[in-house]
C-alpha positions as CSV (number, residue, x, y, z in Angstrom):
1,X,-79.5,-36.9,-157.1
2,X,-81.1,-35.8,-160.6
3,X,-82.0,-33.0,-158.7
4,X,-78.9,-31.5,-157.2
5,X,-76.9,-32.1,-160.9
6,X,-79.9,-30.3,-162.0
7,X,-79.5,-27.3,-159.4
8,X,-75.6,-27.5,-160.0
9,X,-75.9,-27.0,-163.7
10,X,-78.4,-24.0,-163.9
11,X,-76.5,-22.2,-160.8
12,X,-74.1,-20.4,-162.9
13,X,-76.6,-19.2,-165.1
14,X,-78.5,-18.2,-162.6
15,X,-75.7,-16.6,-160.8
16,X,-74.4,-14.9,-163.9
17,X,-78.1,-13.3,-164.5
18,X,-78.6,-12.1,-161.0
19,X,-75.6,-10.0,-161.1
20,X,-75.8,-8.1,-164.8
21,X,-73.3,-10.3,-166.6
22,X,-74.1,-11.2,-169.9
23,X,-74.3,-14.5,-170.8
24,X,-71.9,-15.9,-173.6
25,X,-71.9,-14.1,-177.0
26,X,-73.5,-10.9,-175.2
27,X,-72.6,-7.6,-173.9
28,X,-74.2,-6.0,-170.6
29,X,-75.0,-2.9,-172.0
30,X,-75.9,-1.8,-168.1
31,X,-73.5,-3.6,-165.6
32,X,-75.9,-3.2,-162.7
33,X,-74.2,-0.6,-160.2
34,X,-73.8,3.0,-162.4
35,X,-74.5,4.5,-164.8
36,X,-70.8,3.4,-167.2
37,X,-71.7,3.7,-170.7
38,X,-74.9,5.9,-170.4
39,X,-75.5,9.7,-171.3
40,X,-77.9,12.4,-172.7
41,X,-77.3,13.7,-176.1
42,X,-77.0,16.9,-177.8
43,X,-78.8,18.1,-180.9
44,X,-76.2,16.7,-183.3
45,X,-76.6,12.9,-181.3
46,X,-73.2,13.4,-179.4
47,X,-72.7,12.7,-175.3
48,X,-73.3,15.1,-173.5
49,X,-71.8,14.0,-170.3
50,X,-69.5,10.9,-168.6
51,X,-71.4,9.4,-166.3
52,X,-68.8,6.4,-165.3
53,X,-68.8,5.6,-162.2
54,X,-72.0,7.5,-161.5
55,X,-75.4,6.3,-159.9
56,X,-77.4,9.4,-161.7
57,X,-77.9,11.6,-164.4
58,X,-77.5,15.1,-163.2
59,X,-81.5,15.5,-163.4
60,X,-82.4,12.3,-161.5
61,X,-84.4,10.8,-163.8
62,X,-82.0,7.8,-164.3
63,X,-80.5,6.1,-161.5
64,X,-79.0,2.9,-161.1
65,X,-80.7,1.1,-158.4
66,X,-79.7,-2.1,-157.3
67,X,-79.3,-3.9,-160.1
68,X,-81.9,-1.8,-162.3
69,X,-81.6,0.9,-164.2
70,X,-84.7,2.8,-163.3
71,X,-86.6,5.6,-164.9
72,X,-87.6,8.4,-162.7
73,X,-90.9,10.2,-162.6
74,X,-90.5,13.2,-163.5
75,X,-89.5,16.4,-161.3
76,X,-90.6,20.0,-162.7
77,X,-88.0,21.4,-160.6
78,X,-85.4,19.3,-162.1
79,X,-85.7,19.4,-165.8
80,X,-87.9,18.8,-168.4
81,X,-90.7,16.1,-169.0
82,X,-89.7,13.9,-171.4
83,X,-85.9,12.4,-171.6
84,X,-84.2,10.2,-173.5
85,X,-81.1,8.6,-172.4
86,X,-78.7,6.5,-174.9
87,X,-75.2,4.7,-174.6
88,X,-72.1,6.2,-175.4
89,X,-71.6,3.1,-178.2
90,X,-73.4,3.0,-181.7
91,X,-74.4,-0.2,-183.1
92,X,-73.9,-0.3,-187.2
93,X,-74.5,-4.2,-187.2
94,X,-76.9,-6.2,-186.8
95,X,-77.6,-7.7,-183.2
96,X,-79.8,-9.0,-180.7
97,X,-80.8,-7.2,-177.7
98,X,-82.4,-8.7,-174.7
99,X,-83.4,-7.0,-171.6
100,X,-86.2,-7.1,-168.7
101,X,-88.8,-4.4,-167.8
102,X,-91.2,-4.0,-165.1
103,X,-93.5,-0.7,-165.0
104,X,-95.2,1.0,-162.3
105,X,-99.1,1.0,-163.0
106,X,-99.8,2.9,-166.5
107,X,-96.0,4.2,-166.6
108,X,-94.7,5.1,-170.4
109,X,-91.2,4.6,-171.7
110,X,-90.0,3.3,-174.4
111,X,-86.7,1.9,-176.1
112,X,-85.2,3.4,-179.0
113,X,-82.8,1.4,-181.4
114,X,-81.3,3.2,-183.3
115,X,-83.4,6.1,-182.8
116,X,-86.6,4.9,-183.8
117,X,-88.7,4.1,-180.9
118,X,-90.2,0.3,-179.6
119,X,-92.9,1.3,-176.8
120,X,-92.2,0.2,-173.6
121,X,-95.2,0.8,-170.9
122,X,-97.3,-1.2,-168.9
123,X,-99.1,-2.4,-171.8
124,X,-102.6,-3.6,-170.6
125,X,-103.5,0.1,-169.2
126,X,-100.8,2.7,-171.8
127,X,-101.0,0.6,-174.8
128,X,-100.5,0.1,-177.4
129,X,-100.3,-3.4,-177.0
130,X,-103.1,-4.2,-174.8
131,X,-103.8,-7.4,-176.4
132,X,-100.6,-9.5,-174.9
133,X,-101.7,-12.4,-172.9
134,X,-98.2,-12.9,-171.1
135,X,-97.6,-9.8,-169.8
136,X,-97.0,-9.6,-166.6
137,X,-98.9,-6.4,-165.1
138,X,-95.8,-4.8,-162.7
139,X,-93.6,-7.6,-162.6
140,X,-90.4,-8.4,-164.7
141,X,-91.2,-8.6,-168.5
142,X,-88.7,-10.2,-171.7
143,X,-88.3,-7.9,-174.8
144,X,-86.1,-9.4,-177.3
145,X,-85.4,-7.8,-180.5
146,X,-83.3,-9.0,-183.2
147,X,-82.1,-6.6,-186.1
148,X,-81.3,-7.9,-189.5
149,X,-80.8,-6.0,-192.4
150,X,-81.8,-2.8,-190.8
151,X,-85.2,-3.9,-190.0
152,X,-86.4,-4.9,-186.0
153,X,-88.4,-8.2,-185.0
154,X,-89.7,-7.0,-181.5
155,X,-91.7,-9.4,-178.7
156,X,-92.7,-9.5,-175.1
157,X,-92.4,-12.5,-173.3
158,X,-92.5,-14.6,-177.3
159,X,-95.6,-12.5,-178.3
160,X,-95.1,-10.3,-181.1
161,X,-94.9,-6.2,-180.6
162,X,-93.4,-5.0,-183.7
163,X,-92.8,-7.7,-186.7
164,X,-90.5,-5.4,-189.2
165,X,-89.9,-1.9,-187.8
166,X,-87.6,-0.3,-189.9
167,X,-84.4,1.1,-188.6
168,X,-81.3,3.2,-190.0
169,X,-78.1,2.3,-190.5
170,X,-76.4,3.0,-187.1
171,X,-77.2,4.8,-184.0
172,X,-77.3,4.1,-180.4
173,X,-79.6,1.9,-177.9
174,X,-81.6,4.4,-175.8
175,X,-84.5,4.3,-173.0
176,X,-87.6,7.2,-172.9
177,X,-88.3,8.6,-169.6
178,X,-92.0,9.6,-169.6
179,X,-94.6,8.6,-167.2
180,X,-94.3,7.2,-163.9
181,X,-91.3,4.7,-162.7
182,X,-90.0,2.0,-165.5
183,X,-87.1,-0.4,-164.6
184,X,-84.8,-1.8,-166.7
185,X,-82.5,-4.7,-166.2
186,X,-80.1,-7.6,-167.6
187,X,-79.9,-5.2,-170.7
188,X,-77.6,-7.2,-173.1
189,X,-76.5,-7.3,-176.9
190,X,-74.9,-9.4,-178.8
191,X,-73.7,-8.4,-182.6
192,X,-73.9,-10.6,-185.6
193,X,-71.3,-11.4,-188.4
């Protein structure tokens, strides 16, 4: 009996994280079919393109996939090596932003808040934190990072990446395509008073 209230009580959660919705407080910053809300930049930081209702960027090297946004490896024929792709939305206060990652052996990417950039990779083989004991080696991983005063407390599955990386005063969420395939899921905020 203890058992099925149990299983009744985390379905919903459950349920909600399965399909991209955020849970209270946050925002799905990727709502797990296109690519809504997403775009390259120009030189001066504007969009470049809509991509609502889209399932990729005109190169390829973002597609939504099931219910990950994936980073492509890269395609000489189809534009060039390294690509950074940001939301249409700035974020001037502070938040919290939570999402899951899983990389393809030694992939590199990386998320940038604001514009400065967290590293995102398969740690244990691309750095630079090799040292994490709960990273899981191609399987889903947690980063959590919550700004305050323009400075970003960053971790991996509870272990510390970045204690106080500094930050400016506004800019975008974006992810780096570099090496290899990275997916990224359940990518949420939630912005504080």
């Amino acid at each position: 009996l203890i058992a099925l209230v149990l299983a009744g009580a985390l379905a919903p959660s459950i349920a909600t994280a399965e399909n991209n919705v955020a849970p209270k407080g946050f925002t799905a910053l990727f709502n797990g079919k296109d690519l809504t809300g997403w775009s390259y930049r120009d030189k001066e930081g504007k969009p470049t393109e809509s991509l609502a209702g889209k399932k990729a960027a005109t190169d390829g090297r973002y597609t939504a996939k099931g219910e990950s946004l994936t980073v492509n490896p890269y395609d000489q024929a189809k534009g060039p090596h390294l690509r950074q792709f940001y939301t249409t939305q700035e974020f001037p206060k502070d938040f919290i932003l939570k999402l899951e990652f899983r990389a393809a052996v030694n992939a590199d990417s990386g998320i940038f808040l604001r514009k400065p950039q967290l590293q995102c990779r398969d740690y244990l083989v691309a750095g630079p934190y090799k040292m994490l004991k709960k990273y899981k080696a191609q399987d889903w991983n947690v980063i959590e990072v919550v700004v305050k005063d323009g400075v970003a407390h960053c971790t991996c599955n509870g272990e510390v990446l970045e204690a106080a990386l500094k930050l400016p005063a506004t800019g975008p969420i974006g992810l780096e395509a570099d090496r290899n395939t990275m997916e990224y899921r359940r990518i949420q905020i939630k912005q504080l008073p």
